[in-house]
N, C-alpha and C positions, 0 to 999 in steps of 0.2 A: 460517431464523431470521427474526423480525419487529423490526426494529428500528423500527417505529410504537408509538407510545404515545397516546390518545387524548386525553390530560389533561397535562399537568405536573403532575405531583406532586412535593412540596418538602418539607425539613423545614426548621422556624426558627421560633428561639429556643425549642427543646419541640415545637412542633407541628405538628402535619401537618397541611398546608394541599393544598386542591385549586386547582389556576386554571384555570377555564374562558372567561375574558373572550376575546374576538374578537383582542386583541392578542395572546395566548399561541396562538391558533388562528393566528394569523398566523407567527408565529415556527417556529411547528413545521413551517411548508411549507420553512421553509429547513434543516433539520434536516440530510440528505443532505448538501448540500453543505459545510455549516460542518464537519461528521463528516469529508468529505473533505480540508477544509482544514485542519483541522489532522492526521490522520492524515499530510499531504505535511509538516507542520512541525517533526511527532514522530518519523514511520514507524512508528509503532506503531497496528495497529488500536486495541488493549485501551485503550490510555493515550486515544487522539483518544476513544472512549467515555466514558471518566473525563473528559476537559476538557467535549466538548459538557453532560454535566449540570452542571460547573460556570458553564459559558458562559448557560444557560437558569437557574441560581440567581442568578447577575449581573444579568443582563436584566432580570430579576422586581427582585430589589432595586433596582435604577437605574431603571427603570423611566419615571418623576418626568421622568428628564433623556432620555427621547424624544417623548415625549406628541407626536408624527410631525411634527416639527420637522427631519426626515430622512428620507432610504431605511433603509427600517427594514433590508435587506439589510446597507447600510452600515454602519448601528449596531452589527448583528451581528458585520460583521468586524472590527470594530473589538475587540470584546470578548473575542470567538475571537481572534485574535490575540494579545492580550494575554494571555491567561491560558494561551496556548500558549510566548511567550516567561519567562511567569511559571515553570512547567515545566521549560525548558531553563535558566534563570538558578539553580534548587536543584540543578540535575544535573550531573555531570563524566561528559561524554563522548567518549573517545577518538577523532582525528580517524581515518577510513581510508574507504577506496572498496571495501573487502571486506566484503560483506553478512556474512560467518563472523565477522568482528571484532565487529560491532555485533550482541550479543543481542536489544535490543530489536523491532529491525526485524521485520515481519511481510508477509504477506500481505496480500490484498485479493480476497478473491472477485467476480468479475465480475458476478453476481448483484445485489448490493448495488449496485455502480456503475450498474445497468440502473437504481437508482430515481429517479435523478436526473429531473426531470421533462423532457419536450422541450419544446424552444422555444418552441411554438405553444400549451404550456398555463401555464409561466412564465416568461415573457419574459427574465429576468434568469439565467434558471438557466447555468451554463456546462458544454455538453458537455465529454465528459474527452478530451483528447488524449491517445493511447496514451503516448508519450513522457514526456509528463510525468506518466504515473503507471505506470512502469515501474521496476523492482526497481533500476536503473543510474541512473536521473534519481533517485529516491531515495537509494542510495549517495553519489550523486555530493553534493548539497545540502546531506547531512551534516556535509559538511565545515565548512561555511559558518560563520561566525560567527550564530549565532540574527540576530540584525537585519537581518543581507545575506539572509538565508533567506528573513526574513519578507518584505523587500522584494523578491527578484527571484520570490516565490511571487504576491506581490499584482501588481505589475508585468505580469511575462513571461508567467505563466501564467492568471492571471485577468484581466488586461486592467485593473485599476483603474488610476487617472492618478496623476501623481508628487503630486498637492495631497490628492488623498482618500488614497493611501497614507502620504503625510506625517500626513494626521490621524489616522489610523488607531492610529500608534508613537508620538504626541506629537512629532515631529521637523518638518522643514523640506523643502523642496520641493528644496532645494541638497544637503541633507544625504542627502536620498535619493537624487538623482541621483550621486552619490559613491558611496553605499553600493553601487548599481544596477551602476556600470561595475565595480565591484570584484568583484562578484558574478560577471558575466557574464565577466572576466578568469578568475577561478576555475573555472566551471566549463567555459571552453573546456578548459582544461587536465584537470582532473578528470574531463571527459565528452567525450571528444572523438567528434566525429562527429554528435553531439548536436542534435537541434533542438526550439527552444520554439514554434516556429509550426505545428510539425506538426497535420495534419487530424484530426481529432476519428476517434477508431478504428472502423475499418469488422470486418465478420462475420472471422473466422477465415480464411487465404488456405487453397489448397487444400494448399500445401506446408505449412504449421505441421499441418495435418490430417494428413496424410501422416504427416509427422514422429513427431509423438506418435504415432500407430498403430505404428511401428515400435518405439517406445520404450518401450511398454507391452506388444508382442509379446514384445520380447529379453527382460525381464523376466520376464516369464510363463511364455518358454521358456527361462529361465535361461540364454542366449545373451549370453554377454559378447562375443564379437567380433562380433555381429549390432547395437551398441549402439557399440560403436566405430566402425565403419562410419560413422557417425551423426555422428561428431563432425569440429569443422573443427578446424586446425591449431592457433588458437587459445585451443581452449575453456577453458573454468574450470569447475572443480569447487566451490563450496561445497556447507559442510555445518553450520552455526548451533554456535556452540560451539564443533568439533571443529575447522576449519581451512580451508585455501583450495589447489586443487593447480591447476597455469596447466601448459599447454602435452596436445597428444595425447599424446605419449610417458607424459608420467609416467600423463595422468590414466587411458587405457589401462592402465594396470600396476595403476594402483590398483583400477580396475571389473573386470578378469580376478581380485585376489587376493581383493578383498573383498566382491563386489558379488550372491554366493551362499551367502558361509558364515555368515550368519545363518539361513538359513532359504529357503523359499518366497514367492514373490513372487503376489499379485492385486495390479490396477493399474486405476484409474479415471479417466477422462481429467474435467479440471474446468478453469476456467477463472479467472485471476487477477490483477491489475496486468494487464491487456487484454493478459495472455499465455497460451500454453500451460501447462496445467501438468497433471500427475500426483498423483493421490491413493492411496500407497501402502499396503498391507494386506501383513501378514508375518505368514506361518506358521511360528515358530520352531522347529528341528528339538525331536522330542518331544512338541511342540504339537500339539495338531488342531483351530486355531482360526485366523485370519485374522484380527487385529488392527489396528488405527489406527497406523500408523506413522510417516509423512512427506509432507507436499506438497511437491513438487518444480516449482519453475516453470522454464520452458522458453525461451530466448533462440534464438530463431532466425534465423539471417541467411547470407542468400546460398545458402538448402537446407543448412544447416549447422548443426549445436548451438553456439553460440558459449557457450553459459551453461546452467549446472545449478546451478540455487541449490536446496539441500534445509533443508527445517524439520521437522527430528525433532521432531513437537508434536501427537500427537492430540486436546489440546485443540480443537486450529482445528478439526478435522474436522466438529464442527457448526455452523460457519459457515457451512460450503458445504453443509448439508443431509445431511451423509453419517452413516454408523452406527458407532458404535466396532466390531464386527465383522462379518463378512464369513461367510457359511455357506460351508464348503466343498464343489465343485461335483461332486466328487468321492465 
């Protein structure tokens, strides 16, 4: 998927306008990361898509009030930001730290994140710390009140100062620093173990490698206890919609009753939120065809499944380049 566009294009009042000016050429190299920033605000790929073209019809219209009298970066997040809080102040959403509670949450294919520029071609750009764009640092955020959100996002994880994050929400350099400790009180609790200074995410370990190869074996060979195996004492099952199952015992029970009577399993390993994950294909009994079924991203910790978060959505499946089906090999 190409998320470049070469122009802005807009529509207002009636018409469709192109902008070519140097300043929209300028904008557009921060495209990525605003994308990301407010996906961390929403969690929602779809939705942070919807905000950034309103963020770039803002810009155009305000326009008047940068004429680079600022980092145009800054201006950016300032706007982003706002129209990401504008978002969350029309919406009622349920607080929980269960990815299966929150519909909206999505994915993130690692592919995308790769466009982020490196350092040495835009100095301001900020690499992604695995952590803070992992499937749990996003649960966790949720919770937040929108304002503590946007602040411990601009803060903790972007590195902006408590004066330009203050300008950013109209607020106060006191008032953030309030909002900031409140934030980071919450999500000790909410994320425990958690860290925001984590190093910007390195290749795949050889264990996460590992891991999924086994994950996408059991599957393939219809091997439920080759898949439990796999799992730490801990783990969690989500599944978007359907529910949340916590501990081996049960979620064992559940992957032995349920994890074959749909069908046939092909499995593609892909990568997401700078995790493992699985790209599954189901041949429903009956079927002779291999279908788009679910991304599964992969928590692992200590050589251990600690997390299966599944998104029944073959919509995504062209995010990460993949085909609604799958020939079968047989």
């Amino acid at each position: 998927m190409s998320f470049r566009i070469p122009v802005v294009s807009m529509v207002m009042t009636g018409h469709h306008v192109t902008v070519t000016d140097e300043l929209t050429e300028s904008m557009q190299r921060h495209r990525r990361e605003l994308h990301v920033h407010c996906y961390r605000m929403l969690g929602s790929f779809e939705e942070a898509e919807d905000v950034v073209q309103e963020v770039f019809l803002r810009a155009w219209r305000s326009r008047d009030t940068y004429a680079g009298r600022a980092s145009l970066r800054a201006w950016l997040y300032r706007i982003a930001t706002n129209a990401c809080l504008d978002v969350l102040r029309r919406e009622t959403r349920r607080g929980s730290t269960k990815v299966a509670d929150m519909p909206w949450i999505s994915p993130y294919p690692d592919q995308l994140l790769d466009e982020l520029a490196p350092p040495d071609a835009e100095p301001d750009a900020q690499l992604i710390a695995k952590e803070t764009i992992e499937l749990a640092f996003l649960a966790a955020i949720q919770v937040l009140p929108p304002r503590q959100r946007a602040v411990v996002i601009l803060r903790d994880v972007l590195g902006w100062s408590a004066a330009e994050t203050a300008s950013f929400i109209d607020g106060t350099v006191a008032a953030v620093n309030s909002a900031l400790q409140r934030a980071r009180a919450a999500l000790q609790h909410q994320w425990p173990g958690g860290r925001l200074d984590a190093a910007p995410a390195a290749e795949p370990s050889e264990t996460e490698r590992r891991l999924l190869q086994s994950y996408i074996e059991a599957h393939e060979r219809a091997d439920a206890d080759r898949l439990i195996e796999l799992l730490r004492d801990d783990v969690r099952l989500s599944i978007t919609a359907l529910g949340t199952w916590d501990g081996r015992e049960t979620v064992a029970a559940g992957l032995k009753e349920g994890m074959n009577s749909l069908g046939a399993w092909r499995v593609l390993p892909v990568r997401a939120n700078r995790q493992p994950a699985a790209a599954g294909y189901l041949r429903r009994w009956g079927d002779d065809t291999f279908r788009a079924f679910a991304i599964t991203l992969l928590q692992v910790v200590d050589g251990g499944l600690k997390e299966m978060a599944a998104f029944e959505r073959p919509d995504l499946f062209p995010l990460f380049g993949l085909p609604a089906v799958l020939e079968d090999p047989a």
